[in-house]
N, CA and C atoms as a LAMMPS dump frame, in Angstrom:
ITEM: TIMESTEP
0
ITEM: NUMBER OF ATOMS
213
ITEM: BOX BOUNDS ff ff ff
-5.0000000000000000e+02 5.0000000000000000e+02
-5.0000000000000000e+02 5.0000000000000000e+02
-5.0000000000000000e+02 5.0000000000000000e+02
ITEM: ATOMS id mol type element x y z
1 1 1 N -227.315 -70.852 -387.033
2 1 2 C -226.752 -69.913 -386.092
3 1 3 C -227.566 -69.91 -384.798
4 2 1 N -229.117 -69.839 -384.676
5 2 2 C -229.479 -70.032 -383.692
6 2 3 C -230.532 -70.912 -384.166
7 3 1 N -231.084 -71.257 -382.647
8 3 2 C -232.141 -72.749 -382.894
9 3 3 C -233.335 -72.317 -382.731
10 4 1 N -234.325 -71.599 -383.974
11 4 2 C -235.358 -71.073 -383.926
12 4 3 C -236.161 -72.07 -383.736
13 5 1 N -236.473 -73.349 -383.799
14 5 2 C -237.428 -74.313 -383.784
15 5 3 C -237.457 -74.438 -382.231
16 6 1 N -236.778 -73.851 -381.539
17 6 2 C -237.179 -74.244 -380.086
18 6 3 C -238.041 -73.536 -379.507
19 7 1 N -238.988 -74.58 -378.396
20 7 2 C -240.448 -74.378 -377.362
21 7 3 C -240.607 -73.171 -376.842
22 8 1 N -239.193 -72.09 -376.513
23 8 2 C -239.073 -70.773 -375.926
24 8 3 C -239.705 -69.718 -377.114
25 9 1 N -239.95 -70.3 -378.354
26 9 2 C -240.215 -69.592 -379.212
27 9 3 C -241.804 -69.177 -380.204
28 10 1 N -242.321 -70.202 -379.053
29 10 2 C -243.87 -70.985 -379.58
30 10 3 C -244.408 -69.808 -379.507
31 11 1 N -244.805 -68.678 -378.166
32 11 2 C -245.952 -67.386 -377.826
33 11 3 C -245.233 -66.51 -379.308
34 12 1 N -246.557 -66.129 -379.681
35 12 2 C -246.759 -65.026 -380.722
36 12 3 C -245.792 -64.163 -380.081
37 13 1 N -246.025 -63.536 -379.266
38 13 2 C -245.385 -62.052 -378.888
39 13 3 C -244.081 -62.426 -378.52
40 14 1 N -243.319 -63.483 -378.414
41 14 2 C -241.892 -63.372 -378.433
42 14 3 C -241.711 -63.714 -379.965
43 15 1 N -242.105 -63.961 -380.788
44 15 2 C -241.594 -64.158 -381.432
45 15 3 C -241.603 -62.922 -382.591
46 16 1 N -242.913 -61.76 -382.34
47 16 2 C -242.724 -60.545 -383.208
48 16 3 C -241.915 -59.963 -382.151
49 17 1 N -241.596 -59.748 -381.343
50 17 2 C -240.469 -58.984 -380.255
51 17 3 C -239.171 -59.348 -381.153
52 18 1 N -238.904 -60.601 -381.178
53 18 2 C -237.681 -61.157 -381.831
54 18 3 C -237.194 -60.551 -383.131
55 19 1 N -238.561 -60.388 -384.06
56 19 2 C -237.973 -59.894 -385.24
57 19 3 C -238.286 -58.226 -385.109
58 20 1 N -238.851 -57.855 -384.313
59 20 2 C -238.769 -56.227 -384.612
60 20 3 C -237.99 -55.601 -383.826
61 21 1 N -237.234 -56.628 -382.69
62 21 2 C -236.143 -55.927 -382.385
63 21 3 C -235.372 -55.71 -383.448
64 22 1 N -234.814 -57.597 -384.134
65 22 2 C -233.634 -57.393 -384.933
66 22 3 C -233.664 -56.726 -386.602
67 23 1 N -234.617 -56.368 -386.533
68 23 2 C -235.007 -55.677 -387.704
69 23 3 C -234.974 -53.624 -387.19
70 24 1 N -235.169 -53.785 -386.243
71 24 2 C -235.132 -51.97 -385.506
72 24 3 C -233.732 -51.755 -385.474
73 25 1 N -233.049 -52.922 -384.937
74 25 2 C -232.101 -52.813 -384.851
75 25 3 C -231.081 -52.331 -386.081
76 26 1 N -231.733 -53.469 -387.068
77 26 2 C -230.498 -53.107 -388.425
78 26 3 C -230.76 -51.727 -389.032
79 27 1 N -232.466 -51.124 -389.047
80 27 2 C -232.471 -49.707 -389.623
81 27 3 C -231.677 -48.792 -388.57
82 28 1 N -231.002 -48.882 -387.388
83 28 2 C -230.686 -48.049 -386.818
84 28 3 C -229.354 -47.859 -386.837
85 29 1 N -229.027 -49.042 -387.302
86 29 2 C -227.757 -49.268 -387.715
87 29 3 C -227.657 -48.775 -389.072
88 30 1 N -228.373 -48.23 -390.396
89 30 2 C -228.393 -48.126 -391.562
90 30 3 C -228.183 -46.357 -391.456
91 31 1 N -229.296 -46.02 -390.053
92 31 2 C -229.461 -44.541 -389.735
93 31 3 C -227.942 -44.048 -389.487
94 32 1 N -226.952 -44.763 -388.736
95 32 2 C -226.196 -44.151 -387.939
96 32 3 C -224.973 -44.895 -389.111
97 33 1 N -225.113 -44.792 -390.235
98 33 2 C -223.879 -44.802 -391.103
99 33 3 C -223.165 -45.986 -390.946
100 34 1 N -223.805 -47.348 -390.611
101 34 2 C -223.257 -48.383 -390.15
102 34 3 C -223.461 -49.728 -391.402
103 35 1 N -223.155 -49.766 -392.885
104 35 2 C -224.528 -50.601 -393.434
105 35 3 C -223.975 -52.402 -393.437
106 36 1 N -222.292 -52.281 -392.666
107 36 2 C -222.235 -53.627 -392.48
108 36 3 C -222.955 -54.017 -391.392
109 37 1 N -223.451 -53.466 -390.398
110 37 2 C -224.271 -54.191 -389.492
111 37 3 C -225.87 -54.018 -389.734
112 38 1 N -225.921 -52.913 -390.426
113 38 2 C -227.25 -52.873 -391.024
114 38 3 C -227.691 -53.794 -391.762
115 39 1 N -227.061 -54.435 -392.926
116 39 2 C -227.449 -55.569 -393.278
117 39 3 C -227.176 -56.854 -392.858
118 40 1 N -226.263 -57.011 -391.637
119 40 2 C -226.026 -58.086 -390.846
120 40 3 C -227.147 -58.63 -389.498
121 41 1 N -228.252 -57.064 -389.649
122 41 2 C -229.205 -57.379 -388.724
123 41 3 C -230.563 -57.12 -389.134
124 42 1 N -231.001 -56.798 -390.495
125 42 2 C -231.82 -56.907 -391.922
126 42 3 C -231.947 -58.384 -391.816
127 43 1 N -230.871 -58.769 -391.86
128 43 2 C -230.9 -60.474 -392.52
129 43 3 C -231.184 -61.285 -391.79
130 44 1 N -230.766 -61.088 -390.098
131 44 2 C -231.149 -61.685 -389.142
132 44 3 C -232.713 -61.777 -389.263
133 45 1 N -233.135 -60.257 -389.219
134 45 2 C -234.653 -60.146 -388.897
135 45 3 C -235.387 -61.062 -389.762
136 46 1 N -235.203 -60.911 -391.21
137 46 2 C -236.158 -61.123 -392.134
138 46 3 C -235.617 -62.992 -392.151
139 47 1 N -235.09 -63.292 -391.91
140 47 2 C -234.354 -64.798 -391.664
141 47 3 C -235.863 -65.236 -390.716
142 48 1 N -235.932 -64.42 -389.151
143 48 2 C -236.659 -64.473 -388.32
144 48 3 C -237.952 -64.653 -388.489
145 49 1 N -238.091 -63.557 -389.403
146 49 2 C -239.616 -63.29 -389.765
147 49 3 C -240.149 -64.775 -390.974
148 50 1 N -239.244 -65.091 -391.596
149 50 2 C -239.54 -66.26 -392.515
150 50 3 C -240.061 -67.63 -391.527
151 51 1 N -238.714 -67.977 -390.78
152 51 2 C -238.783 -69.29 -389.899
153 51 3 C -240.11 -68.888 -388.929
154 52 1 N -240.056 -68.307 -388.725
155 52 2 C -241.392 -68.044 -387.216
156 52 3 C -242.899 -67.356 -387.934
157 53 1 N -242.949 -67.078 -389.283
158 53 2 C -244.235 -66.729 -389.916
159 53 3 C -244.554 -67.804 -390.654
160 54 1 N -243.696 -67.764 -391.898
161 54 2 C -243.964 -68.49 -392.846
162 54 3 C -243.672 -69.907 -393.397
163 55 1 N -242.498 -70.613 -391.728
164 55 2 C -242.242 -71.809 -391.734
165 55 3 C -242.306 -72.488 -390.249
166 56 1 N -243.049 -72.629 -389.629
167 56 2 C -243.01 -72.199 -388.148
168 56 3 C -244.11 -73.576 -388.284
169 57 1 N -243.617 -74.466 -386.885
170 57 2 C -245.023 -75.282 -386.542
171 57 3 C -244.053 -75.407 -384.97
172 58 1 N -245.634 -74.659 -384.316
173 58 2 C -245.093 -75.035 -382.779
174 58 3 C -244.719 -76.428 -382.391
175 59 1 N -243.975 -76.763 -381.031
176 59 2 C -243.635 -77.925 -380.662
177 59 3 C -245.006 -79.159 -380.769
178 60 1 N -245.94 -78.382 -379.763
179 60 2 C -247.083 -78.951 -380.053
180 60 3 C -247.555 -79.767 -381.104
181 61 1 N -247.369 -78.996 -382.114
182 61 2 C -248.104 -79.366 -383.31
183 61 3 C -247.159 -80.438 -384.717
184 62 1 N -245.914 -80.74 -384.102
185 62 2 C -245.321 -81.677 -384.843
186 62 3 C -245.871 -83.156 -384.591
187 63 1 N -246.054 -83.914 -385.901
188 63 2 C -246.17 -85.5 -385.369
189 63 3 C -244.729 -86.451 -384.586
190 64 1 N -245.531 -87.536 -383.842
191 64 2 C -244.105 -88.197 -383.367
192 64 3 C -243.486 -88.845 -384.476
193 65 1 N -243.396 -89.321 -385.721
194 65 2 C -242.496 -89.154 -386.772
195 65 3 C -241.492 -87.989 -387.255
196 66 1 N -241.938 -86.574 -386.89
197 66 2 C -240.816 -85.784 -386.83
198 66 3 C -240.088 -85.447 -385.467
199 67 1 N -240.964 -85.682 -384.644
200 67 2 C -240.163 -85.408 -383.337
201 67 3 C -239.087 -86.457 -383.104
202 68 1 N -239.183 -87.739 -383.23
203 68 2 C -237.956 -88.754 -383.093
204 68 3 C -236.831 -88.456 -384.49
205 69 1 N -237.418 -87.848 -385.499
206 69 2 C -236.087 -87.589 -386.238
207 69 3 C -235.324 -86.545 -386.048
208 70 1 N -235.838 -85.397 -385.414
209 70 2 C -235.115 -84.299 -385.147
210 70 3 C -233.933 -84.604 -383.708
211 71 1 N -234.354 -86.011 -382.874
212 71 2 C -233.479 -86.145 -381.714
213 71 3 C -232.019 -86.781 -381.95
């Protein structure tokens, strides 16, 4: 859905901005009696928080064996 592996995404602080928007977002949506978008923006976040914490290698830091396969 979107292209988290991209260079706009490398600085720390966009990338917790990214998920605590879309994660503020879905509890506020959960607050205000909403829970199809509440969990439509739960899932986003924690989607977010996986790829950019716990699977994340900046542009930088890929070898040129993965960079020519991803083109």
């Amino acid at each position: 859905m979107f292209d988290l592996r991209n260079p706009f995404f490398d600085p720390l602080w966009i990338r917790i901005l990214v998920c605590a928007v879309c994660l503020g977002w879905g509890i506020f949506e959960f607050a205000t009696a909403s829970p199809f978008w509440g969990v439509l923006f739960v899932g986003i976040g924690l989607n977010c928080v996986y790829v950019f914490f716990f699977n994340f290698k900046p542009q930088g830091e890929q070898s040129g064996s993965e960079k020519d396969s991803d083109e």
